[in-house]
C-alpha positions in Angstrom: -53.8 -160.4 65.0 -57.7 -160.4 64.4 -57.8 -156.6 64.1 -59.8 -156.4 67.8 -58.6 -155.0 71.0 -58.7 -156.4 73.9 -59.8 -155.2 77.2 -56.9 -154.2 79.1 -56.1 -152.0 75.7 -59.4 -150.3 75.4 -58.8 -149.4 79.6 -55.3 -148.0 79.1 -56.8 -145.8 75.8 -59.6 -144.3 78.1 -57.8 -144.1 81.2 -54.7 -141.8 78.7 -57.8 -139.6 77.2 -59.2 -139.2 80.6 -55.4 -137.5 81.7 -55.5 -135.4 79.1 -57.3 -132.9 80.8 -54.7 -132.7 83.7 -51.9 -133.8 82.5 -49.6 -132.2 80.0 -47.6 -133.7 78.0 -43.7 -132.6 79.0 -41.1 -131.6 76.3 -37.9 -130.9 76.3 -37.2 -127.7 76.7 -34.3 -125.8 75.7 -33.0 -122.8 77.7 -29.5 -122.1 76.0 -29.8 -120.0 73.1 -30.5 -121.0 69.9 -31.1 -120.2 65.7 -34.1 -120.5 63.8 -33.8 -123.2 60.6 -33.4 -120.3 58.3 -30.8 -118.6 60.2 -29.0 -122.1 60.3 -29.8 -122.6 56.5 -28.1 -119.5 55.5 -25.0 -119.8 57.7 -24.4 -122.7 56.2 -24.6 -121.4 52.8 -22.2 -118.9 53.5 -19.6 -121.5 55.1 -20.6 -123.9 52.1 -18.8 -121.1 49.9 -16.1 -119.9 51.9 -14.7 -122.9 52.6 -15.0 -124.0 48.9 -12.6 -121.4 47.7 -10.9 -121.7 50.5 -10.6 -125.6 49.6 -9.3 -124.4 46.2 -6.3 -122.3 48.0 -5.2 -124.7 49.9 -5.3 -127.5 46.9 -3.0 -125.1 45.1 -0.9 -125.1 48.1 -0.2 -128.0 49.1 -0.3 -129.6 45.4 -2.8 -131.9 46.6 -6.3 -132.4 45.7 -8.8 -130.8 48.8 -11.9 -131.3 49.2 -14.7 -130.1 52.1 -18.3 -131.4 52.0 -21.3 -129.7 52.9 -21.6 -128.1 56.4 -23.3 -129.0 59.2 -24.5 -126.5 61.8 -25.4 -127.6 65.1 -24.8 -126.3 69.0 -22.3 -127.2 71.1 -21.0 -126.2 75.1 -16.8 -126.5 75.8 -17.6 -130.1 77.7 -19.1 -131.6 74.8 -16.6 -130.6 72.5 -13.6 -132.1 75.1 -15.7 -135.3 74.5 -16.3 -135.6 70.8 -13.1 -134.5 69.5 -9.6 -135.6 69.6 -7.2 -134.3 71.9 -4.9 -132.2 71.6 -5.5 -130.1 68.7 -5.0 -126.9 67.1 -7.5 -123.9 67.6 -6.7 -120.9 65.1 -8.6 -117.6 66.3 -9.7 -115.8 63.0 -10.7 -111.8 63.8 -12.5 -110.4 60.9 -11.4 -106.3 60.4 -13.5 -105.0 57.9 -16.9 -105.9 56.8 -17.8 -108.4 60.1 -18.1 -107.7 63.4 -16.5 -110.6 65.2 -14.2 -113.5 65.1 -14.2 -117.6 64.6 -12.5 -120.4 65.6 -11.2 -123.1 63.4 -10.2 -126.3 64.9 -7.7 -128.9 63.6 -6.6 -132.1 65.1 -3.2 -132.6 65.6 -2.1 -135.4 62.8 -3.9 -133.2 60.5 -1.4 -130.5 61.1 1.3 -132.3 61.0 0.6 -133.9 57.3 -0.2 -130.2 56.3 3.0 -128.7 57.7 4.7 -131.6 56.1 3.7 -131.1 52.3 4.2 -127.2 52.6 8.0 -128.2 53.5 8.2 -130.3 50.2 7.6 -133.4 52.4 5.2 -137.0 51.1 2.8 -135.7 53.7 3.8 -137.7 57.1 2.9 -137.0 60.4 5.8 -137.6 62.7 5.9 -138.6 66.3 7.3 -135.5 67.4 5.2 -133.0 69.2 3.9 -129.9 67.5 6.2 -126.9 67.9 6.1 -123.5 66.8 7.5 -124.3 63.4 4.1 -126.5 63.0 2.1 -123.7 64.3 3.4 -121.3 62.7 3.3 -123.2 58.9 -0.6 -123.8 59.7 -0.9 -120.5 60.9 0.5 -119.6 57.0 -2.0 -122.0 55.7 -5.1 -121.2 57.7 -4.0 -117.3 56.5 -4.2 -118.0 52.7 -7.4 -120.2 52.7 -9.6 -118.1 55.3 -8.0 -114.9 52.9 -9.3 -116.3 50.0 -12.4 -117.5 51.9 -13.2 -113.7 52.9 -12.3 -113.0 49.0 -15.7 -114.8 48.5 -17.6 -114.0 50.8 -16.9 -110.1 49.8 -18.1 -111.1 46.2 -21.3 -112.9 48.2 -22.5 -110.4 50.0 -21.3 -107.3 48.8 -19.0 -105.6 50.5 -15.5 -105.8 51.3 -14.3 -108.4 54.1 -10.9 -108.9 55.8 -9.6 -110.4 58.4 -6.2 -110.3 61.0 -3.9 -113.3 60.5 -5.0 -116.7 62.4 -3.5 -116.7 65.9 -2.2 -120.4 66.4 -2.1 -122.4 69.8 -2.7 -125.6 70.7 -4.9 -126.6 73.5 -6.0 -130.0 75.2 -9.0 -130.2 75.6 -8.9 -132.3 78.9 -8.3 -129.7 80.7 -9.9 -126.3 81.6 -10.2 -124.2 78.7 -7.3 -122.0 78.0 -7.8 -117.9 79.2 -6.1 -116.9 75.7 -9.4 -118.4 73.8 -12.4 -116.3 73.3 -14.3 -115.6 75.8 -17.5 -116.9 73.9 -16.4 -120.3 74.1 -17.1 -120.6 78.0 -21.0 -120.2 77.0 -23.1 -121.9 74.6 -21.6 -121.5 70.8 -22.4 -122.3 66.7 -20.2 -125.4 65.6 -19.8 -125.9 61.9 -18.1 -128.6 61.1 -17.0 -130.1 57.9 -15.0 -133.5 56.1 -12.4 -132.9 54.9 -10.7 -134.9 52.6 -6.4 -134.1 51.5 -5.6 -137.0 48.8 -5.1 -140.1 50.8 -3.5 -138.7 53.3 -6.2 -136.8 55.6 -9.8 -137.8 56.2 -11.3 -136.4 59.1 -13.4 -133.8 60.2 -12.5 -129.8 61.0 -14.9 -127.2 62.5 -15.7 -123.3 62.7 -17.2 -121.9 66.4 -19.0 -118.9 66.4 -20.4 -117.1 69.1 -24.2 -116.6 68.3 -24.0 -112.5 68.1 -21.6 -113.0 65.2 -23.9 -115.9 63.4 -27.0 -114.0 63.4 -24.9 -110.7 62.3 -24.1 -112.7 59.4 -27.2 -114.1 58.8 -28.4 -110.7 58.7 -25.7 -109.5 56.2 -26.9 -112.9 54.1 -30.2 -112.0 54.0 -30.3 -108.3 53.6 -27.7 -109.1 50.3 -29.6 -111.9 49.0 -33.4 -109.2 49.2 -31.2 -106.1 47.5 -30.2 -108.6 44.6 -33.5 -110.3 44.0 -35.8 -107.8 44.1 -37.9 -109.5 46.6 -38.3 -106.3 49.1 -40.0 -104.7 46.3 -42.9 -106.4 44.2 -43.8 -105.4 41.0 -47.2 -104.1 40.6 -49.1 -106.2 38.5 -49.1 -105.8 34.3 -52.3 -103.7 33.3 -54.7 -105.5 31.1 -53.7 -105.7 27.3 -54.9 -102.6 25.1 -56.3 -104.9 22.4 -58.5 -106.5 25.0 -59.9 -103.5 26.2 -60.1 -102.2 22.2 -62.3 -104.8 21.1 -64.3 -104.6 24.4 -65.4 -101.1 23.4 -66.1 -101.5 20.0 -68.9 -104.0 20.6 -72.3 -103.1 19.7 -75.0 -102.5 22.8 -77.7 -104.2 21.4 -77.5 -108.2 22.9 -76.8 -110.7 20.2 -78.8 -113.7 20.0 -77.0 -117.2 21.1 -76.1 -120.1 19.6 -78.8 -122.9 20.5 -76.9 -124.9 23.8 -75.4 -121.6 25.5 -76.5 -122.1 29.4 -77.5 -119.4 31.4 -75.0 -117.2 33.9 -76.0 -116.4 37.1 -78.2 -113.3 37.0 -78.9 -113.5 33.5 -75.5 -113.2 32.2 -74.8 -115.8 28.8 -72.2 -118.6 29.7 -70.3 -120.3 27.0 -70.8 -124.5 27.4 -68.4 -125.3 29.9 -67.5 -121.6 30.6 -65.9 -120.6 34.1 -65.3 -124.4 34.9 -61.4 -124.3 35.2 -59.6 -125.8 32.8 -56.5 -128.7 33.0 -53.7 -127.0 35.1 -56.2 -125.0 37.2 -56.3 -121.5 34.7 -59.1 -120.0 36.0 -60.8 -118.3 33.0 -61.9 -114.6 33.6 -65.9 -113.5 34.0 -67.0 -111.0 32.1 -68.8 -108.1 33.8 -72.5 -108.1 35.1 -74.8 -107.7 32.1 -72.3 -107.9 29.3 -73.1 -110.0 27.1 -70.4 -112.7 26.3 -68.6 -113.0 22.5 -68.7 -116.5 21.1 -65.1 -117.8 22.1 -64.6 -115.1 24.5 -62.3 -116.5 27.6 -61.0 -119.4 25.4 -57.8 -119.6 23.8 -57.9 -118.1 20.5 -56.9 -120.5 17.7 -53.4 -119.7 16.7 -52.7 -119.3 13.1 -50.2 -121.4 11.2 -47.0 -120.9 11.7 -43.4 -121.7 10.4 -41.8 -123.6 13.6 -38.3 -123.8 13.4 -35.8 -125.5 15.6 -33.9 -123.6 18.0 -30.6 -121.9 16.8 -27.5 -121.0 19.4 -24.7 -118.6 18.5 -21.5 -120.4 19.3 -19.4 -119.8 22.5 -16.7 -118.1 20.2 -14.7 -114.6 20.4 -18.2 -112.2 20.1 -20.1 -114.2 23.0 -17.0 -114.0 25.2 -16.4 -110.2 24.8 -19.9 -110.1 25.0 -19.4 -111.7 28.6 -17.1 -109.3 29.4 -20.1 -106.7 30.3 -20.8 -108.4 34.1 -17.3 -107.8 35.0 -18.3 -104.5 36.7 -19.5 -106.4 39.5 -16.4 -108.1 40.7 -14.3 -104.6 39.7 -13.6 -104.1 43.5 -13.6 -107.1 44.8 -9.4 -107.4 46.3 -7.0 -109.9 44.8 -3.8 -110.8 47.0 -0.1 -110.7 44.4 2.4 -112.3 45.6 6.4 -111.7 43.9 8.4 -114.9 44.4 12.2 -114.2 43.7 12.6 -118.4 44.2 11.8 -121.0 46.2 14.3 -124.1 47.7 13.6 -127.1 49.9 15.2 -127.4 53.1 14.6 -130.3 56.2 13.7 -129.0 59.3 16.9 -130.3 61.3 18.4 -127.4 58.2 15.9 -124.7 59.2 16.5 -125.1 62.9 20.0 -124.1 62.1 19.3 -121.4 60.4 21.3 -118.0 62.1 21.3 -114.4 61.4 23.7 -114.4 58.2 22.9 -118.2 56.6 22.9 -117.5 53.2 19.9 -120.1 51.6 20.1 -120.6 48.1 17.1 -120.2 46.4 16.4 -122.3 42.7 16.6 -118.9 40.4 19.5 -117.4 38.9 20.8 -114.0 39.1 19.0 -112.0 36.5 16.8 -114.4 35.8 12.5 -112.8 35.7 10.9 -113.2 38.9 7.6 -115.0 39.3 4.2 -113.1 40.1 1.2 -114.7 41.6 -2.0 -113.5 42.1 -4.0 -115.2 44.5 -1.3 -118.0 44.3 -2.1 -118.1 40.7 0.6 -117.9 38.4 -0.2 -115.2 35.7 2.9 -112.8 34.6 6.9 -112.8 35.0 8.5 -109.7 35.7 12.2 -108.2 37.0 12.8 -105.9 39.9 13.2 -102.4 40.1 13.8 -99.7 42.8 11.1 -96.7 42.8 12.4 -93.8 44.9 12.8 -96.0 48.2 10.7 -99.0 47.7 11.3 -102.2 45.4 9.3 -102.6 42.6 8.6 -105.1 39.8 8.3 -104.6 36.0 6.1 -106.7 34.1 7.7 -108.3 31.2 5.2 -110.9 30.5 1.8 -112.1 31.0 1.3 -115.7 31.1 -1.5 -116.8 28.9 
């Protein structure tokens, strides 16, 4: 209280100095493998996106509003995740064919899929008591398809180069027991968890995850990085700007005989003039340039020059109108190859499932479009034209009849 310390404290200060010399202090050391913050920074970045547009997809199909916060990217070991996570719940094994080297998991807790597989059948979005089947697992396994699809779409457009991947395999696994010989084999080591919230309406609040194994996360750290140096330049500086021509103009065409000083000039090291308060930097920390040894200085030199008057005016935009839109239309080079998925739909119907599980080979199902009427065509789930069928040698076709503004 008095600000002193008392005997017994001054002891135990020399007695922990006094260890120092022998003792070390122990930290806890890691032996698993690990990522530096940079590495985990721009894995994160790359999920952030991904699983934005693939937020967006899934939005659209479910007619719900999705949304999936910012990632978090931490380390985890098959034990820890049977303990933090509930049980059962649906892994979906995501291989990527083109562009990556590797594969993902994606995790999903059972309720979750449930309320999914229940809006994609035209249902409020409740998660029955039944256990999942194959008809669950196979309607995520759709799902999971169309958003990780559109979530390699962006990541192609991120970093360059085209990206594709197999369709999810679905299974679901309980994680009390010992972890299932049809998962990768990663997952018996040390792995990458990325986890998200995600939020379905009001229906679905909880959390889902990505596991990588760490070959595949620094690969596509390394695929971040060497994308993100090639776009900014930062691999190869710009040499310096020369000095300006005028500068060096009126530097030569000064006359070699000294000029005599104003009264007040101090003196610069070695004889050399100095402007009052010359070479002190001025408010922002400019440092003003020296003139060379035995030069003499000009009146003014190193000091801003005094601008002329000028006619200030305020600032004038163009408006965002037809010109500055076509104008726009320039950049679209860049995203030329990147692949879009189109979909035909010849009509779509609503059936319960205790109809689909009674569905045999000849059940007619009656769609919602008549005969003859134009056919809908999505791209990227995106409505954007109509359009009638036609046969092309062997193979069905479809003739655009109208764009969709």
């Amino acid at each position: 209280m008095d600000g002193m310390l008392s005997q017994d404290e001054i002891n135990a200060l020399f007695n922990n100095v006094g260890d120092t010399d022998d003792t070390e202090i122990e930290t806890p050391v890691d032996d698993g493998e690990t990522l530096t913050e940079e590495q985990k920074d721009a894995i994160g970045e790359v999920s952030n996106i991904s699983m934005g547009t693939a937020a967006t997809t899934l939005s659209t199909l479910l007619n719900q509003p999705v949304n999936i916060t910012t990632p978090n990217v931490t380390y985890m070991m098959w034990d820890e995740l049977a303990e933090s996570y509930d049980k059962p719940c649906v892994f979906l094994q995501i291989k990527y064919t083109c562009g990556l080297d590797g594969n993902n998991v994606l995790v999903l807790i059972e309720k979750d899929v449930k309320i999914i597989t229940d809006l994609m059948m035209g249902g409020s979005g409740v998660a029955s008591d039944e256990p999942i089947s194959e008809l669950h697992l196979s309607a995520i396994g759709e799902a999971m398809n169309q958003m990780m699809g559109s979530a390699a779409t962006s990541m192609s457009s991120m970093l360059g180069k085209k990206i594709d991947i197999s369709p999810p395999i679905a299974s679901l696994i309980d994680l009390n027991e010992t972890k299932d010989d049809n998962l990768p084999e990663f997952l018996s080591q040390r792995f990458v968890k990325v986890s998200f919230r995600m939020t379905i309406g009001d229906l679905i609040d909880s959390e889902i995850m990505q596991l990588y194994p760490f070959d595949f996360a620094r690969s596509l750290f390394e695929t971040f990085a060497s994308g993100v140096l090639d776009d900014s330049g930062f691999d190869d500086p710009e040499p310096a700007p020369a000095p300006a021509p005028e500068m060096a103009d009126n530097t030569m065409q000064q006359p070699e005989q000294p000029q005599q000083m104003p009264q007040g000039m101090e003196q610069m090291p070695y004889g050399q003039p100095m402007m009052p308060g010359y070479g002190m930097p001025p408010m922002g920390g400019y440092m003003q340039p020296q003139m060379p040894y035995g030069q003499p200085m000009m009146p003014g030199y190193g000091m801003p020059p005094q601008q002329p008057n000028v006619n200030v005016q305020p600032a004038s935009f163009q408006p965002f109108t037809g010109p500055s839109i076509a104008n726009g239309n320039e950049n679209i080079d860049l995203i030329m190859d990147v692949p879009l998925e189109v979909t035909v739909e010849l009509g779509r119907t609503s059936k319960s499932i205790k109809d689909i599980l009674d569905f045999t080979p000849g059940t007619i199902v009656e769609l919602n479009k008549i005969a003859g009427e134009p056919i809908d065509i999505l791209v990227n789930g995106k409505y954007v034209a109509k359009g009638e069928v036609v046969v092309i040698e062997e193979s069905f076709g479809v003739k655009i009849t109208e764009i969709i503004k």
